[in-house]
MOPAC internal coordinates of N, CA, C and O (Angstrom, degrees):
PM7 1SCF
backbone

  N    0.0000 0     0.00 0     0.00 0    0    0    0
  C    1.4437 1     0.00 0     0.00 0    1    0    0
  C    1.5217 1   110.30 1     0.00 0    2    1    0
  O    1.2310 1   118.50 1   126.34 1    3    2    1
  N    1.1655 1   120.46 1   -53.66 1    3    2    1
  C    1.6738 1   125.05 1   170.22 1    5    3    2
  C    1.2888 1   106.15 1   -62.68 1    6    5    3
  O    1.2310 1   104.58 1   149.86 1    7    6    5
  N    0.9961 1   146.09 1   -30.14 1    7    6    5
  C    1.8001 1   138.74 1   161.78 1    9    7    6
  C    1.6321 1   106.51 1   -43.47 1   10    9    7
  O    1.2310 1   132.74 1    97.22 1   11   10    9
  N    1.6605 1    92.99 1   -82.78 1   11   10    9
  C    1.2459 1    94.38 1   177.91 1   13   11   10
  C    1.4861 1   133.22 1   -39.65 1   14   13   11
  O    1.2310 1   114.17 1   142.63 1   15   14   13
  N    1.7495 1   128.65 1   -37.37 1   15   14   13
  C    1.0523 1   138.45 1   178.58 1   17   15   14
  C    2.0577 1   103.54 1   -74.08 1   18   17   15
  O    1.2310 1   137.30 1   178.19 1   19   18   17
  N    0.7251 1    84.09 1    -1.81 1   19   18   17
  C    1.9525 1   100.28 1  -173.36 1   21   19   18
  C    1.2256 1   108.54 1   -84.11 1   22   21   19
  O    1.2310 1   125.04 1   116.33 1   23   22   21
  N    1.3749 1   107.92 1   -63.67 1   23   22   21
  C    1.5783 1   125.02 1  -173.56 1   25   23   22
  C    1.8759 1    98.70 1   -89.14 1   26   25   23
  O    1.2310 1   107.57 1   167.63 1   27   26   25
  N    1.4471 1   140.79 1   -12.37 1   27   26   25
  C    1.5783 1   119.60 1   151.25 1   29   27   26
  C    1.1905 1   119.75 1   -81.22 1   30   29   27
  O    1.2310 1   120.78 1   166.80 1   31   30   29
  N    1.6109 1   116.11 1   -13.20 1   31   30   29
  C    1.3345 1    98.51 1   166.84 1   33   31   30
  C    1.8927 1   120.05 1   -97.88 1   34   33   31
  O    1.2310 1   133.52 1   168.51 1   35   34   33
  N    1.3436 1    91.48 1   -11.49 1   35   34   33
  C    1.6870 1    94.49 1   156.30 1   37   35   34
  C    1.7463 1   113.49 1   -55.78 1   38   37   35
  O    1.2310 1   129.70 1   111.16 1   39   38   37
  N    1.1418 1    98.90 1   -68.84 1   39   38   37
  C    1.5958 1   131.66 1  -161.23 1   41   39   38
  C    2.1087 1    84.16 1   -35.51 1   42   41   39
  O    1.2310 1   132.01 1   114.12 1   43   42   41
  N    1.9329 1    94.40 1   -65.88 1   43   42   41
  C    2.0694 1    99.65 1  -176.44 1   45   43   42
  C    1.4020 1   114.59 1   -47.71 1   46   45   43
  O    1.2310 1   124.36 1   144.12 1   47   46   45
  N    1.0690 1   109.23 1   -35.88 1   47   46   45
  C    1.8202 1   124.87 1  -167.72 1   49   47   46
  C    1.5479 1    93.60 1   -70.79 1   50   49   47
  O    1.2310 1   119.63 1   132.09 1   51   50   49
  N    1.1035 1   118.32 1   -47.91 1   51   50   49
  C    1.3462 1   104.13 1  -178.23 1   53   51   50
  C    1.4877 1   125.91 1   -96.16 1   54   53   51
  O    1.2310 1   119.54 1   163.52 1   55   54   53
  N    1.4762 1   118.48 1   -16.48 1   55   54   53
  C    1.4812 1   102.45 1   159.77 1   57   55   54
  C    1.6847 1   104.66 1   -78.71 1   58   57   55
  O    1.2310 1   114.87 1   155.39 1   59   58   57
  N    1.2881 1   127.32 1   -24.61 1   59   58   57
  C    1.5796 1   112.97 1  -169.35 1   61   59   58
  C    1.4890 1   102.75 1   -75.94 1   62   61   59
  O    1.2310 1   102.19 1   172.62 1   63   62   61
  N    1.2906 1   150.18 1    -7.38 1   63   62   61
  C    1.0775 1   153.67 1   169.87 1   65   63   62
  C    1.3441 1   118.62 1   -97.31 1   66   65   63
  O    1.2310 1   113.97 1   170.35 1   67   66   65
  N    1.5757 1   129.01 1    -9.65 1   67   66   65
  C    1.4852 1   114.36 1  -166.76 1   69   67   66
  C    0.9156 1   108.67 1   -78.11 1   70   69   67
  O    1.2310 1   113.12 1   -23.65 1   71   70   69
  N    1.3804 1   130.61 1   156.35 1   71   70   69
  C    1.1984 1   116.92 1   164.14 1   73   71   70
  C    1.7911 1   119.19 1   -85.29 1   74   73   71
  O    1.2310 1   119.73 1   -40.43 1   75   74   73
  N    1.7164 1   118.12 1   139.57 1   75   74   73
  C    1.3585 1   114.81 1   166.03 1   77   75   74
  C    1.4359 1   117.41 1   -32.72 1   78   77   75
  O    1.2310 1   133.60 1   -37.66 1   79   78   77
  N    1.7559 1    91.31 1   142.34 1   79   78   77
  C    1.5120 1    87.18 1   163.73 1   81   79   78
  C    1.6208 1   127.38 1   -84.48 1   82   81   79
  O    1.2310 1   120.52 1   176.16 1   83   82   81
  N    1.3853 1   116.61 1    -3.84 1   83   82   81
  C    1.5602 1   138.57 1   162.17 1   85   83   82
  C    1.3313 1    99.11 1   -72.61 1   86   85   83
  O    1.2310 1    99.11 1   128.65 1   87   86   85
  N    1.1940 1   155.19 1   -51.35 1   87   86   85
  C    1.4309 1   142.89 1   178.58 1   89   87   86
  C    1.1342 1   120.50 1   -26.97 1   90   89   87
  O    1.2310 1   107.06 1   116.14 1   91   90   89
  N    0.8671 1   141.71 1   -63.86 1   91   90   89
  C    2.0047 1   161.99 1   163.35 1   93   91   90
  C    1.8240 1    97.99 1   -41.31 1   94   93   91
  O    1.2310 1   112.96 1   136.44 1   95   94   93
  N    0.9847 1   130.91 1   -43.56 1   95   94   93
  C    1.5733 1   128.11 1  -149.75 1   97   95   94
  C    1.5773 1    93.72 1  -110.66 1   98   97   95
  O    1.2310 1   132.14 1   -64.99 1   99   98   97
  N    1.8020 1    94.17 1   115.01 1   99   98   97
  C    1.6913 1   107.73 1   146.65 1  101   99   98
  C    0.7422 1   143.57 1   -62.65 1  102  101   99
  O    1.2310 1    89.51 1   -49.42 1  103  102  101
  N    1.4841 1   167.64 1   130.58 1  103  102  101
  C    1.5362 1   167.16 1   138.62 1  105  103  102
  C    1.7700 1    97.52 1   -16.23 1  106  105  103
  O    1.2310 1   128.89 1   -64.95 1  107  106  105
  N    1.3993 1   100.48 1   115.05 1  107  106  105
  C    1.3617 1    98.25 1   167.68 1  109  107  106
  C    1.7554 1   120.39 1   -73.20 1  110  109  107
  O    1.2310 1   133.57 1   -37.95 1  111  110  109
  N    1.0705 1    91.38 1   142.05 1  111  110  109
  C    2.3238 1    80.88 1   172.74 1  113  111  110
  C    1.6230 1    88.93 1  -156.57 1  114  113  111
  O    1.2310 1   138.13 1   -75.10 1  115  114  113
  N    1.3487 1    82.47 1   104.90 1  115  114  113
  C    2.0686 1    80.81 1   170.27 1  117  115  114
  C    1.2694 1   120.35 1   -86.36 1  118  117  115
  O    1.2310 1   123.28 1   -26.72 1  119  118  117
  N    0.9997 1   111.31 1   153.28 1  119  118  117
  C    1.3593 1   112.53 1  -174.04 1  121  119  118
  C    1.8434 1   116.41 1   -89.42 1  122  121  119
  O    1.2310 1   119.02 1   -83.47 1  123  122  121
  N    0.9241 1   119.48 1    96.53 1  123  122  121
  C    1.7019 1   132.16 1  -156.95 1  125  123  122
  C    1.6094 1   104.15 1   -93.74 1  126  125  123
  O    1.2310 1   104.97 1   -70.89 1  127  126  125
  N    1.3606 1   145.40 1   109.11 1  127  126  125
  C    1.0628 1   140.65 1   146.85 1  129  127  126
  C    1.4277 1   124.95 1   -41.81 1  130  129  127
  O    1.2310 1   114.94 1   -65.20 1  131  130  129
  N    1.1039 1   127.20 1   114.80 1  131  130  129
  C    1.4260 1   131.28 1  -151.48 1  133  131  130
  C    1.6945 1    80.12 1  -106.11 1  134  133  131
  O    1.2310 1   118.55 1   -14.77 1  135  134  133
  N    1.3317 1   120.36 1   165.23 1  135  134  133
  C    1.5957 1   152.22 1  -151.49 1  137  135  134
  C    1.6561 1    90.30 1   -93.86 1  138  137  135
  O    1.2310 1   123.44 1   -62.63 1  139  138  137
  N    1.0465 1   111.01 1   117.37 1  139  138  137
  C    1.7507 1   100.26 1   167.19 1  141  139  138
  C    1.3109 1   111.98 1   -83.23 1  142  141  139
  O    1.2310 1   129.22 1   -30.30 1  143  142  141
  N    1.3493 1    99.84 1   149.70 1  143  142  141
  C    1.3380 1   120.44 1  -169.25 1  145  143  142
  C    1.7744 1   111.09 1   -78.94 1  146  145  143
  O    1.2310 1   123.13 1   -26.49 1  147  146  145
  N    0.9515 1   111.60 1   153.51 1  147  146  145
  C    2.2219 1   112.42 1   157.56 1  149  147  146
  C    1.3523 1    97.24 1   -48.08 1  150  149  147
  O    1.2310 1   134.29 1   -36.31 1  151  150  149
  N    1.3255 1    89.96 1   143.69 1  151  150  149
  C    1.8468 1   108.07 1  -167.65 1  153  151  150
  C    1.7634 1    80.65 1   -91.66 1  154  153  151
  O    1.2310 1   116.06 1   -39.52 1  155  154  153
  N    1.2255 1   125.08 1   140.48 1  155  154  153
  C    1.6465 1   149.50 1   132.67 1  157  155  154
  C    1.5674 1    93.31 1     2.53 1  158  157  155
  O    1.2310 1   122.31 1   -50.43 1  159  158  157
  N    1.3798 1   113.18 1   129.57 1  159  158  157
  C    1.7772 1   106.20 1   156.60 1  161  159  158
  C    1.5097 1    93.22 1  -100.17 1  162  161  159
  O    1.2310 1   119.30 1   -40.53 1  163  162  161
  N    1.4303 1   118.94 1   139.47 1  163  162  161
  C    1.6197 1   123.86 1  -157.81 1  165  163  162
  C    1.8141 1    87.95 1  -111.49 1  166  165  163
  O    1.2310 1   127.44 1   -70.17 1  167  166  165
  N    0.8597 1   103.28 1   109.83 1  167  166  165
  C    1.9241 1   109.06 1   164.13 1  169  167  166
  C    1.1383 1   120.90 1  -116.93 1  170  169  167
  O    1.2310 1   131.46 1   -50.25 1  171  170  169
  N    1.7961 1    95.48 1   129.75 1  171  170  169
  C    1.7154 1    92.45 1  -170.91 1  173  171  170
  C    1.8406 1   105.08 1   -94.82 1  174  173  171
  O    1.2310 1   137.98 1   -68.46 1  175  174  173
  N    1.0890 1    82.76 1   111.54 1  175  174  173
  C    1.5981 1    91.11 1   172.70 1  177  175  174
  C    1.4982 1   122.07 1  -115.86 1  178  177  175
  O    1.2310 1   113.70 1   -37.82 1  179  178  177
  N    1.4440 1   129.52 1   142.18 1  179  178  177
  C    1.6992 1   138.57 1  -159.36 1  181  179  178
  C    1.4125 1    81.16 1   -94.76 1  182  181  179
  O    1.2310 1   120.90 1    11.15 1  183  182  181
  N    1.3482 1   115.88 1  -168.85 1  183  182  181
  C    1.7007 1   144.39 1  -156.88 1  185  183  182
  C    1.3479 1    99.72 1   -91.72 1  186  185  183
  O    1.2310 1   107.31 1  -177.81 1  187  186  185
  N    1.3286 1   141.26 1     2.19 1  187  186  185
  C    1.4561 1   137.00 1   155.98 1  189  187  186
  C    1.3806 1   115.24 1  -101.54 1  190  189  187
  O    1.2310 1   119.70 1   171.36 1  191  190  189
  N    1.4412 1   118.18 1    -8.64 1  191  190  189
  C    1.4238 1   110.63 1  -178.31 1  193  191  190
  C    1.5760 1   101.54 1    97.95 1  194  193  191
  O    1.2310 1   106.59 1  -172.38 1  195  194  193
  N    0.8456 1   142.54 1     7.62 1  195  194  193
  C    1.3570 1   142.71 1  -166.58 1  197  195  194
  C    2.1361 1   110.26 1  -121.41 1  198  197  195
  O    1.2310 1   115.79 1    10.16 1  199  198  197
  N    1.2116 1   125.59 1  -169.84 1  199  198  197
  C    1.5040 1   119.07 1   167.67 1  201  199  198
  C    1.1080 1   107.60 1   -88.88 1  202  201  199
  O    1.2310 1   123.36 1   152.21 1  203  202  201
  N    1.4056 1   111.17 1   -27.79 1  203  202  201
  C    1.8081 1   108.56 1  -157.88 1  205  203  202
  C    1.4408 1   116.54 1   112.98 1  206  205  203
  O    1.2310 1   130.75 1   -60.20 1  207  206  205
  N    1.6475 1    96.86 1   119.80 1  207  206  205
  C    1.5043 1   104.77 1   176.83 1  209  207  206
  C    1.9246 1   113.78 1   -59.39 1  210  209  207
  O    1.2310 1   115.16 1  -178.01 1  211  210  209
  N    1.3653 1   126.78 1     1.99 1  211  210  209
  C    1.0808 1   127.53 1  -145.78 1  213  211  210
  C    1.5773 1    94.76 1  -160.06 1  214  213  211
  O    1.2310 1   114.14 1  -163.93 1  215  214  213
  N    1.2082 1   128.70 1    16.07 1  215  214  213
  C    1.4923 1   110.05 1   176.08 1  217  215  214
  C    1.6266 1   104.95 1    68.41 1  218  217  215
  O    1.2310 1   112.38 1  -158.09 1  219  218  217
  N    1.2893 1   131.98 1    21.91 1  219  218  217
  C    1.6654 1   108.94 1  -165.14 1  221  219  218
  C    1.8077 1    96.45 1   -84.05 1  222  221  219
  O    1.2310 1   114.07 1   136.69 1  223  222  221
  N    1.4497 1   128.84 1   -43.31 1  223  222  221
  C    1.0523 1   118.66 1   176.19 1  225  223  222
  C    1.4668 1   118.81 1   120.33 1  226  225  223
  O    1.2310 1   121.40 1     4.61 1  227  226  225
  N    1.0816 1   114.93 1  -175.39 1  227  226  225
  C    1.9088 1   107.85 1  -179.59 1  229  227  226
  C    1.4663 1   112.65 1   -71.73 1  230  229  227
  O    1.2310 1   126.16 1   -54.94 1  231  230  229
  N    1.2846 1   105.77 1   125.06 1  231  230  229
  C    1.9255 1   109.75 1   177.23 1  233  231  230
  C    1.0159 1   106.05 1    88.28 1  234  233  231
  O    1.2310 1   110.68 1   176.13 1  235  234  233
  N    1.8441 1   135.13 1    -3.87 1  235  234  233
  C    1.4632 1   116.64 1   167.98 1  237  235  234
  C    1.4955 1   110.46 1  -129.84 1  238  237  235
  O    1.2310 1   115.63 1   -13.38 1  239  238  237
  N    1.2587 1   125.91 1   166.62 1  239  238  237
  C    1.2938 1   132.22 1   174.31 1  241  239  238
  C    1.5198 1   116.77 1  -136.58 1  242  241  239
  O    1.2310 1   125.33 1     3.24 1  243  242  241
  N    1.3267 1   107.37 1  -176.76 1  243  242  241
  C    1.6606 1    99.75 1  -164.00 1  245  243  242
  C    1.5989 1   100.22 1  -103.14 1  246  245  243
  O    1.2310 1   117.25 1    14.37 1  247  246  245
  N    1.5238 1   122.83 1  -165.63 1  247  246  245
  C    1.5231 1    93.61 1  -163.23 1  249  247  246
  C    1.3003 1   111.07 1   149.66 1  250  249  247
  O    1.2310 1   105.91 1   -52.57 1  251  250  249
  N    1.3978 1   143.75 1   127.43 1  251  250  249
  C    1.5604 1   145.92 1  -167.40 1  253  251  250
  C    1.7027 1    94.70 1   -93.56 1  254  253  251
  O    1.2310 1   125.03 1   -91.01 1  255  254  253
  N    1.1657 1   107.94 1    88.99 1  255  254  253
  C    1.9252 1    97.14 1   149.35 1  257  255  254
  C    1.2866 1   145.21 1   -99.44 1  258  257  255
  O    1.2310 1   132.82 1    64.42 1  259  258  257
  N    1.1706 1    92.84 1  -115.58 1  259  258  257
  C    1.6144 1   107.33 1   173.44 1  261  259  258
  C    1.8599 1   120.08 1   -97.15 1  262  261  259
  O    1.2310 1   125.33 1   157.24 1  263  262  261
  N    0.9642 1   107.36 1   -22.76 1  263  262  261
  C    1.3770 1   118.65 1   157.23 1  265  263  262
  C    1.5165 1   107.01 1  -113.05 1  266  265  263
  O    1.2310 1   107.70 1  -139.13 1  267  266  265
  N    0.8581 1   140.55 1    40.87 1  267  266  265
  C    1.9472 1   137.08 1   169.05 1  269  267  266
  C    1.3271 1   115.38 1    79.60 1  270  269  267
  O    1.2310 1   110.33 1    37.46 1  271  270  269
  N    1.0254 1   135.77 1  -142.54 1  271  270  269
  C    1.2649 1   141.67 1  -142.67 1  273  271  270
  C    1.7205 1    94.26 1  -103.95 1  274  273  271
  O    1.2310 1   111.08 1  -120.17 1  275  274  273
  N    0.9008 1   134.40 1    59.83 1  275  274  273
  C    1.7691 1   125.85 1  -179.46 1  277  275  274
  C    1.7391 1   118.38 1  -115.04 1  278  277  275
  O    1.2310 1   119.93 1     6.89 1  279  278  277
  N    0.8629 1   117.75 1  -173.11 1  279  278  277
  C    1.4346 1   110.86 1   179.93 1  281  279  278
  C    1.4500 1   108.83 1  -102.16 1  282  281  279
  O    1.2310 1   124.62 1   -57.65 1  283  282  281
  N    1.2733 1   108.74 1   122.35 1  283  282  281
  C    1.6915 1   118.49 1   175.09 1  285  283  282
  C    1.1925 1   106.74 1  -109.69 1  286  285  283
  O    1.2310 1   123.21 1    -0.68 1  287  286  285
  N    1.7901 1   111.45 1   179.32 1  287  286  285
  C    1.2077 1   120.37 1  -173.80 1  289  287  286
  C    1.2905 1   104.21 1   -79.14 1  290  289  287
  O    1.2310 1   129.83 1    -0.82 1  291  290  289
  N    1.3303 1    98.65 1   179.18 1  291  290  289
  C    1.9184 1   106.63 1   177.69 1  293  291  290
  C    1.6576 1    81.68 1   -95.24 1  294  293  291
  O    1.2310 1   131.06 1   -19.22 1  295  294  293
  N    1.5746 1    96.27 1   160.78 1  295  294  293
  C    1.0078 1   119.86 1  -153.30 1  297  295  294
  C    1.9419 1    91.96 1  -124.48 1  298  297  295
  O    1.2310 1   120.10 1   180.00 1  299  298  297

């Protein structure tokens, strides 16, 4: 009876202590350079879709305001 009670508490002691065999092992994730893509063609276009009767540029247009005839933002 003391044998046996010897060797189950051997037997617990040693599975409750082993260590996993998943413990040790990382998740692989490689790191893969993916294909670059076509770069964006970048067009500067004002608030009609166009360059600008006036050179004003992307996000502004030409235009009578508050200071006269200058290029403001799109609105």
């Amino acid at each position: 009876m003391r044998m046996k009670l010897v060797a189950i508490s051997a037997a617990t002691f040693a599975l409750a202590f082993a260590p996993s065999a998943q413990a040790a092992q990382t998740p692989y994730h490689p790191i893969v350079p993916m294909k670059p893509g076509t770069p964006a063609t970048v067009q500067p276009l004002d608030c009609n879709g166009s360059t600008g009767d006036h050179g004003c540029g992307a996000g502004f247009h030409w235009r009578n305001g508050d200071h006269g005839w200058a290029c403001y933002p799109c609105d």
